[in-house]
C-alpha positions in Angstrom: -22.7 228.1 -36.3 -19.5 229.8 -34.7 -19.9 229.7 -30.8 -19.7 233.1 -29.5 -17.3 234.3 -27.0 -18.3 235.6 -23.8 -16.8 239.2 -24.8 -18.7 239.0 -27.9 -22.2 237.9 -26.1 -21.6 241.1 -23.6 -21.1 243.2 -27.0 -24.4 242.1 -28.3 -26.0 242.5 -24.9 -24.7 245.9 -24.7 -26.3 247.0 -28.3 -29.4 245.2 -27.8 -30.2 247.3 -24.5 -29.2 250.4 -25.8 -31.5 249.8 -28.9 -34.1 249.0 -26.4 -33.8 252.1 -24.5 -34.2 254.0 -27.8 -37.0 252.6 -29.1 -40.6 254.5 -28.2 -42.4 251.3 -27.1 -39.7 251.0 -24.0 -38.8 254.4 -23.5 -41.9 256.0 -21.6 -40.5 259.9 -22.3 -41.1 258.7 -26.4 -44.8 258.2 -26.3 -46.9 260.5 -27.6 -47.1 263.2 -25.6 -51.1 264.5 -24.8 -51.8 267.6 -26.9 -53.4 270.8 -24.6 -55.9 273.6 -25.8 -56.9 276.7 -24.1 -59.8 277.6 -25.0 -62.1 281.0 -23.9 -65.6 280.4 -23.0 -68.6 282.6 -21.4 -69.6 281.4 -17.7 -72.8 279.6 -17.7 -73.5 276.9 -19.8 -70.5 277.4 -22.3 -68.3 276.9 -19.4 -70.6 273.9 -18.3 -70.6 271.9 -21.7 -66.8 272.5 -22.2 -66.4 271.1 -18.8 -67.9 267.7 -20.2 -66.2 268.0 -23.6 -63.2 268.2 -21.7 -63.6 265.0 -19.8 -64.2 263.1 -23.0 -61.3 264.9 -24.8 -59.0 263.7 -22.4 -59.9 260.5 -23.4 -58.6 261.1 -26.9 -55.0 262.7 -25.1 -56.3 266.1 -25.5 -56.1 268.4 -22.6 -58.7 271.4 -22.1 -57.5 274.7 -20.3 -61.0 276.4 -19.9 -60.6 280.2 -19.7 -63.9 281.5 -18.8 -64.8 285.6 -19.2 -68.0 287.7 -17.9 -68.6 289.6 -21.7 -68.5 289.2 -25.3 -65.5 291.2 -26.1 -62.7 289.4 -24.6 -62.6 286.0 -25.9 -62.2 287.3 -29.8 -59.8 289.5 -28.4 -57.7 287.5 -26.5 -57.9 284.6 -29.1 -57.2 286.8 -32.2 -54.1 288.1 -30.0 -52.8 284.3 -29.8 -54.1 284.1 -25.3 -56.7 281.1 -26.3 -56.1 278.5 -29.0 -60.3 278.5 -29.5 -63.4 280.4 -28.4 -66.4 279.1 -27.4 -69.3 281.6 -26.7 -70.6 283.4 -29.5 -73.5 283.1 -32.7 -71.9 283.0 -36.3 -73.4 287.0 -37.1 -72.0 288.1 -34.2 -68.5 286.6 -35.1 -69.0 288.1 -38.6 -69.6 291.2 -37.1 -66.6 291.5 -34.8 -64.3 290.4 -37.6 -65.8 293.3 -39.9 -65.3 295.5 -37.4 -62.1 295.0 -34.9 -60.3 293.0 -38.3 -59.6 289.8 -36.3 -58.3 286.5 -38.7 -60.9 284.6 -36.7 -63.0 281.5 -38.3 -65.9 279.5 -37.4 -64.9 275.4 -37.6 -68.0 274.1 -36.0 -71.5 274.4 -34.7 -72.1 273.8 -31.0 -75.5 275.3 -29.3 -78.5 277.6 -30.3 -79.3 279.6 -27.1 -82.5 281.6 -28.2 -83.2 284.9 -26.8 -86.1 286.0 -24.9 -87.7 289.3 -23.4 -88.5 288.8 -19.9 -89.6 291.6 -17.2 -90.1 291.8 -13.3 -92.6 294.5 -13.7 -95.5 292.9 -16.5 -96.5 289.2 -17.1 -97.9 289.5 -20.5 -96.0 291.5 -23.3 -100.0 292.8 -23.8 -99.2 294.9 -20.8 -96.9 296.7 -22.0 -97.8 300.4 -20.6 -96.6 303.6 -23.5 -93.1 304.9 -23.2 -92.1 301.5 -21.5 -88.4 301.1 -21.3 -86.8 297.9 -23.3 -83.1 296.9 -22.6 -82.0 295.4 -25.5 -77.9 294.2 -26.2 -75.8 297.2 -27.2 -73.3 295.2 -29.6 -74.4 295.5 -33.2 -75.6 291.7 -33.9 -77.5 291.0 -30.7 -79.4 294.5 -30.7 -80.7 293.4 -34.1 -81.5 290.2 -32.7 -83.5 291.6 -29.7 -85.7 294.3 -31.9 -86.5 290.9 -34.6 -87.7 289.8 -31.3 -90.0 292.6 -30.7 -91.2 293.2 -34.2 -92.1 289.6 -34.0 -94.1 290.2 -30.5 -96.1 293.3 -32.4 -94.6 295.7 -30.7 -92.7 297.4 -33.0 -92.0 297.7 -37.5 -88.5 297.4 -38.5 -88.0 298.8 -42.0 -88.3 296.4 -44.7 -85.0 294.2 -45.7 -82.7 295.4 -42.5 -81.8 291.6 -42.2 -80.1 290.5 -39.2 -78.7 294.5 -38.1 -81.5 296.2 -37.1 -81.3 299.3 -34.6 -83.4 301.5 -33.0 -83.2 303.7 -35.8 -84.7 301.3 -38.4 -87.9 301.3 -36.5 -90.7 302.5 -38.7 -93.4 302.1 -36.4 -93.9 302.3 -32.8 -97.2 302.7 -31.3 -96.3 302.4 -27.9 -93.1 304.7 -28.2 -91.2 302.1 -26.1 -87.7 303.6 -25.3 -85.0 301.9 -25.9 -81.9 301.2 -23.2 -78.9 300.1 -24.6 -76.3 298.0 -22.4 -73.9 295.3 -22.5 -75.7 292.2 -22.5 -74.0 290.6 -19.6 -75.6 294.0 -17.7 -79.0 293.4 -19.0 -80.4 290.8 -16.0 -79.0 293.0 -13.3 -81.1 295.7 -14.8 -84.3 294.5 -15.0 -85.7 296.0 -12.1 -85.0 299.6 -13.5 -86.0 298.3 -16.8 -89.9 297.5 -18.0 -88.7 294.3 -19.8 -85.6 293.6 -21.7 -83.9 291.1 -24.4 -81.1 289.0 -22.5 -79.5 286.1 -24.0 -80.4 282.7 -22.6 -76.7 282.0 -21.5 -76.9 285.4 -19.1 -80.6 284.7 -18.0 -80.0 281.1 -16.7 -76.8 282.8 -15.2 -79.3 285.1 -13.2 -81.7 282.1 -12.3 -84.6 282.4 -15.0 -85.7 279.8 -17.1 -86.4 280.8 -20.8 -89.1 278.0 -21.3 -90.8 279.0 -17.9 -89.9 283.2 -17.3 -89.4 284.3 -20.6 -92.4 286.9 -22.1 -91.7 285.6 -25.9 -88.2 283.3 -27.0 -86.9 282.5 -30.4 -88.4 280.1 -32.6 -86.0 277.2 -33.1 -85.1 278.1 -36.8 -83.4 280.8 -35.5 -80.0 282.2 -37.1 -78.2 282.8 -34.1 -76.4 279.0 -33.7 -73.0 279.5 -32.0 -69.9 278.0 -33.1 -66.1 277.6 -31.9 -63.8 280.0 -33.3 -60.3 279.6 -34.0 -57.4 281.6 -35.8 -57.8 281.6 -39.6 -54.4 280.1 -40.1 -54.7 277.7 -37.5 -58.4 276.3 -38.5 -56.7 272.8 -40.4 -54.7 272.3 -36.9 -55.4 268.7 -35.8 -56.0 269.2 -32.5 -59.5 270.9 -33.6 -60.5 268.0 -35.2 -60.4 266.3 -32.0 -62.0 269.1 -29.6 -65.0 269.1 -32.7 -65.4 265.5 -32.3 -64.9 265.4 -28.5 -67.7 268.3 -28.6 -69.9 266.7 -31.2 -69.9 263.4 -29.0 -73.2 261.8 -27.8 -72.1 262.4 -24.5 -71.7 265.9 -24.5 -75.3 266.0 -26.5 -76.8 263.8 -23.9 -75.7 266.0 -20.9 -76.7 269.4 -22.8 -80.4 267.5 -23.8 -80.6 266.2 -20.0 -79.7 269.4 -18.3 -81.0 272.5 -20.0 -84.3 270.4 -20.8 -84.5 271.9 -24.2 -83.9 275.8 -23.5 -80.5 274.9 -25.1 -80.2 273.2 -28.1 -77.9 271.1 -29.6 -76.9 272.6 -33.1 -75.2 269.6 -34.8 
């Protein structure tokens, strides 16, 4: 074998720490670099369990910006105008409904909580007390104002008209013995209203926001069959991204469905 001279063993040298300083196992600026999100979410316990699927995304290199909002009308808006990468806040009708009506290229990719509504009042303690001309709040957006009168035809109080499905409104009340009136607000207004209110429909995301318990305070809840499971959203032409695959396993993670079992104690639900 030739001997090599000691300009020729510098060469080699040379190349071999130049190829070294190239190559992505040596070169720290060359390793994968950790993939970020920013995703919208409701306060309460959206912004609670994204807080935990955070931690365990960042375990897979993905890194959570959580963007939270005090209504329902932001996040689609502020996703479907490219502010947030994903959503995380709202039932699959109530999706549906917003992209029939405001034309957003929004998709569902995943299931995440149920959250079932109840009617709860400061004034009665049985819905049997309900006095005549009593005024109900109810949700004023078209999916969760259907929701809330399902909830009071199933309570007796009221008749929708047969086969008005999940859209029900005030007008599609057939019968109504009491002649309860009904109060239509946004649903993030409806526990602050309660004491001008005889009872009202709020969402179980806004109610444990204002310190009632569905399981304990609520006058009648949701049965857990319910339609009403929410779901992260993303942009239609984004929904193949690969970072959502992560944040939907990060999400669907037995961590994240022990914490939500262990601190709700059932008044959420884990949908998946």
């Amino acid at each position: 074998m030739p001997r090599l001279t000691r300009r020729r063993v510098i060469a080699v040298l040379a190349v071999s720490a130049a190829a070294l300083a190239f190559s992505p196992a040596a070169h720290p600026s060359a390793a994968a670099e950790p993939q970020h999100l920013k995703i919208g979410v409701t306060a309460g316990p959206h912004a609670e369990v994204m807080d935990v699927v955070k931690r365990v995304a960042a375990r897979q290199g993905l890194d959570i910006q959580i963007i939270e909002f005090t209504d329902y009308i932001q996040p689609n808006a502020a996703l479907d105008g490219g502010d947030l990468d994903a959503n995380s806040f709202q039932h699959q009708p109530y999706l549906d409904g917003q992209v029939k009506d405001r034309h957003y290229q929004i998709v569902s990719i995943a299931k995440t909580l149920d959250f079932p509504m109840g009617i709860y009042s400061r004034k009665i303690k049985h819905l049997a007390d309900v006095k005549p001309g009593a005024r109900f709040g109810l949700p004023n957006d078209p999916t969760n104002e259907g929701r809330a009168l399902l909830l009071l035809q199933h309570a007796g109080l009221i008749k929708l008209a047969p086969a008005v499905g999940l859209k029900a409104m005030p007008a599609d009340v057939v019968a109504n013995p009491k002649h309860v009136q009904f109060v239509e607000l946004d649903a993030a207004q409806l526990p602050r209203a309660l004491d001008d209110l005889d009872f009202a429909a709020i969402n179980t995301n806004y109610a444990l926001t204002a310190g009632m318990v569905p399981t304990r305070d609520s006058l009648s809840i949701e049965s857990v069959d319910s339609p009403y499971v929410n779901v992260i959203a993303v942009r239609t032409k984004e929904r193949n991204d690969p970072r959502f695959a992560e944040l939907v396993k990060a999400y669907h993670s037995p961590e994240v469905k022990a914490f939500v079992l262990s601190h709700y104690k059932g008044y959420v639900i884990p949908a998946w």
